[in-house]
N, C-alpha and C positions, 0 to 999 in steps of 0.2 A: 436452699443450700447454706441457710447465715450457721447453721449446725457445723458444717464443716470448718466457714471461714473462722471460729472462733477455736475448733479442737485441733485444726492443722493438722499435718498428716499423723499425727496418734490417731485420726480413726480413718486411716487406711485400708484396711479391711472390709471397715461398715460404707465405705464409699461405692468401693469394688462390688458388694454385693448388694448396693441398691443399683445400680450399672449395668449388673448382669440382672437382677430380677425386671431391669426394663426392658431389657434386650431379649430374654426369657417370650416376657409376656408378650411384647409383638411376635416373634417367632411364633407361638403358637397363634396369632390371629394369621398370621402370612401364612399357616399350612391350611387354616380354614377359609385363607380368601383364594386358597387352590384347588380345595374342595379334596384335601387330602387328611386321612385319619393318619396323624400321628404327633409324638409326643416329641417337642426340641431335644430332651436330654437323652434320645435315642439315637440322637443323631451321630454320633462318635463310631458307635458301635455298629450301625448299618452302615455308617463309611467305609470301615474297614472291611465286615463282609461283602460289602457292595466290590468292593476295588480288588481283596483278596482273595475274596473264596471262603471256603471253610476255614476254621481256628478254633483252639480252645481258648476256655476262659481264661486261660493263667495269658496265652501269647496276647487276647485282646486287649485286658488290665496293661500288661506292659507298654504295651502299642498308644496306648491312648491314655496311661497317665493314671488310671484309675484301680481299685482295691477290686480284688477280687469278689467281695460278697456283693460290692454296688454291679459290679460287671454281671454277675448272677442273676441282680435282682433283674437286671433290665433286661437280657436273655430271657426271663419268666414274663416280663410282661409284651416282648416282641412275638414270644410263641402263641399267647393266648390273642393279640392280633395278629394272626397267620404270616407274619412277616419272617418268622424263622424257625427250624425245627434243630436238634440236634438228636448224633448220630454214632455209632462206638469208632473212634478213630482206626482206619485201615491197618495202618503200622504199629499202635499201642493200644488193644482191647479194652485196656483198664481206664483210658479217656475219650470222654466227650468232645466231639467237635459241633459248633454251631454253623449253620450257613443257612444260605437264605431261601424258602422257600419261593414257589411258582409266583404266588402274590408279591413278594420283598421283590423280585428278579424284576418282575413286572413295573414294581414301583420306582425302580431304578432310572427306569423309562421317562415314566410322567412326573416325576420329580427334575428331571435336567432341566425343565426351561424355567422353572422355580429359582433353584439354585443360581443362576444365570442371571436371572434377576436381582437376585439378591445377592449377587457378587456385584451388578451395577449398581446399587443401590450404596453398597458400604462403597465403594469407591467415591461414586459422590458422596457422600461424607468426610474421607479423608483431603478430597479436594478443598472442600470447604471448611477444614482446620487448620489449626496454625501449625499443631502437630499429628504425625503419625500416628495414632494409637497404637494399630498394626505393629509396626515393625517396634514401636518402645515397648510393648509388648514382649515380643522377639527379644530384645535386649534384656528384660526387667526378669525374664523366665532363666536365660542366660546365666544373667548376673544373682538373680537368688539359688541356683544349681551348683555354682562355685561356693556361694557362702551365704546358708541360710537368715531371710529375717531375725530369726532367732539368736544364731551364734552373730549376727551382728547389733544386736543388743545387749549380750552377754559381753560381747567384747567393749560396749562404751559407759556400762555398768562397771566393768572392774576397772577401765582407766578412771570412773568418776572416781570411785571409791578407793583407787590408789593416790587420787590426787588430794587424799586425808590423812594417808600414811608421812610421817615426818621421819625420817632418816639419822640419827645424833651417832655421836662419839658416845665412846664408853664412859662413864661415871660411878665411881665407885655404888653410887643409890642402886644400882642396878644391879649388883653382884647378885643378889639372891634369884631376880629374873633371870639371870645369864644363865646360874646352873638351873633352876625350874624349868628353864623352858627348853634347856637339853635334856635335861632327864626324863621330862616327859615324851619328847619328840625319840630316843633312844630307845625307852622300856615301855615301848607301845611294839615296836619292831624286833628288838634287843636285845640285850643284856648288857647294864655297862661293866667299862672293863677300869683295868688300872691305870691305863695313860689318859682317859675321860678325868676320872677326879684329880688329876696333876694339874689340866686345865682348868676344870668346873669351881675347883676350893682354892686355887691360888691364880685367876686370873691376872691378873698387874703382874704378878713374879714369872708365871710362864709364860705370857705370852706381851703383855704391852712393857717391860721392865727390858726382853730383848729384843725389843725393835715392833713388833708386832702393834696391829690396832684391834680395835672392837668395835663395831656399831650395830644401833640399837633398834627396832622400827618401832614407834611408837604410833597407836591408833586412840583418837579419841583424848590422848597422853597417856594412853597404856601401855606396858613392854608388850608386846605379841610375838615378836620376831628379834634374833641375834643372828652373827654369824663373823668371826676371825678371820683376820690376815696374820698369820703364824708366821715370823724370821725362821729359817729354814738353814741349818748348820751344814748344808748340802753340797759339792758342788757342781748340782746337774739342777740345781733349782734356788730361789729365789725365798719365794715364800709360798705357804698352804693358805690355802681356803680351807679354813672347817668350822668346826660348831658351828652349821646352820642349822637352826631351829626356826621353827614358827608355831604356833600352836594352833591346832585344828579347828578351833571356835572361831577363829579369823582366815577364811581362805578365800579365796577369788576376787583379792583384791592385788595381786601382783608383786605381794612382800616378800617372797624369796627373789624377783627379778628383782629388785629395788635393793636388796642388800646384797647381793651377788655385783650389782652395779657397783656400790660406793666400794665395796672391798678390791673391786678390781682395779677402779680409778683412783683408790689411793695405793694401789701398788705401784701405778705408773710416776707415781706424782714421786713413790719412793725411790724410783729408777728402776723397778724391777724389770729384769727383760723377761719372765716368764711366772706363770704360778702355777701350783700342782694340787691334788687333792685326791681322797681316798673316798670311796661312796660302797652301795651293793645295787646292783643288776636289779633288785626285785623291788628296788624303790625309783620306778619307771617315772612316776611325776618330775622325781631329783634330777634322775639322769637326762630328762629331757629338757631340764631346763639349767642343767649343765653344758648342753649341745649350744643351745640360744646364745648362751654366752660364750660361745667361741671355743668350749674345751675339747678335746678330741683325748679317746683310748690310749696308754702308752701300757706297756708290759717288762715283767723282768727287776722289779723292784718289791723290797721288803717293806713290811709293813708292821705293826707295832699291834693292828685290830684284828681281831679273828672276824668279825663282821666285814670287813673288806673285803671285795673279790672282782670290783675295778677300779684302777688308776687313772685317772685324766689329765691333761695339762694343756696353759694355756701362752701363747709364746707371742710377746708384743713386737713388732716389726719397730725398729729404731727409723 
């Protein structure tokens, strides 16, 4: 085991299945010291006929966890050990049901004091550890069914990789990044329009000259991401959120949350009690991560974008 104590749980996996291939291999000498023919990985699938009756493939696979073509394969090799046959289902001609034949019914029999055993047997086991396996099991099937290995390494992958992104104020060095990285983020989806380049060619005069800020997400010390806190001539609102940009060669590392943040905490810092912003429906990534940050739907206001077709706003509690 010095393999594992040095990989730690990165090999997770490779632990798990020398675990089960030992558990595997006794199981098949336990059906030979019963003087029973059959195969451990059979065992799911004659549970469930054993205990239910007939099923089809699709209801057993659900049942027990497993893909239908593995469920298939082992139906083929329970039938060619007379342990089960299938049959045209009563109520649907067009499906198979499997159940267990004379022999399987039979083995059902002399397999219980097996099983019996071997339910005393893993118990002393669990008395003689420190922990449950069993039940952290139970827990560990739980807790990865809510939120896969996977999506929870995809999630400590983009926190590492946001914790690269560096966040700055506007500087004039950036202007050209500011409008590239809109126009590109724009006329991927787009078309820009007239009140785009009033921002994009005079940022300082439209938007940080009245009141407005700009920040910048820098990866690496690259621009990758922008995005405005707009003064707002309004008086049902405060200031906009817009030009958000990011560029698509940089994504999942959290740069629209991370500039959606600074814009909004320097709105509070402005005193704003509220910010608004104009978006489209069919840019579901935006709008979803306009929700995160607090914004909700409003209706009944004009707009300046013919791409626009929802409003959001976001209202600070004093």
């Amino acid at each position: 085991m010095g393999l594992f104590e040095r990989t730690g749980k990165m090999a997770l996996g490779s632990r798990l299945r020398l675990l089960t291939a030992k558990v595997t291999e006794d199981a098949a000498r336990i059906y030979e010291l019963y003087h029973i023919e059959f195969a451990p990985k059979w065992f799911p699938v004659f549970f469930v006929l054993a205990e239910e009756g007939k099923k089809t493939i699709t209801e057993i696979a659900n049942e027990i966890g497993h893909s239908q073509p593995s469920v298939s394969k082992i139906i083929k090799e329970m039938t060619v050990a007379g342990l089960v046959k299938e049959k045209r289902n009563s109520t649907d001609k067009r499906r198979n049901v499997a159940i267990l034949t004379t022999k399987g019914i039979q083995l059902t029999e002399e397999i219980k004091t097996q099983w019996k055993d071997v339910g005393a047997a893993v118990e002393s086991v669990i008395s003689e550890a420190r922990h449950n396996l069993w039940e952290a099991i139970q827990e560990w099937e739980f807790l990865l069914e809510q939120k896969s290995l996977l999506r929870r390494v995809q999630e400590q992958k983009k926190l590492r990789e946001s914790q690269a992104v560096q966040i700055v104020s506007y500087d004039e060095k950036y202007q050209t990044a500011f409008r590239a990285l809109n126009e590109e983020w724009i006329t991927t989806y787009f078309q820009m329009e007239e009140a785009d380049y009033k921002a994009l060619d005079n940022p300082k005069e439209y938007i940080l000259d009245k009141g407005g800020k700009i920040f910048v997400a820098l990866y690496e010390n690259e621009p990758v991401g922008v995005c405005a806190l707009i003064k707002m001539n309004d008086p049902d609102y405060d200031y906009e959120l817009a030009k958000m940009a990011v560029t698509p060669r940089i994504q999942g590392k959290s740069i629209g949350w991370l500039l959606g943040q600074a814009v909004l905490n320097a709105a509070k810092e402005l005193g704003a009690s509220n910010v608004y912003l104009e978006s489209n429906t069919s840019l579901k990534p935006a709008i979803n991560l306009y929700h995160k940050l607090g914004f909700n739907k409003v209706v009944g206001r004009s707009t300046p974008y013919a791409r626009c077709n929802i409003q959001m706003e976001v209202r600070f509690s004093k």
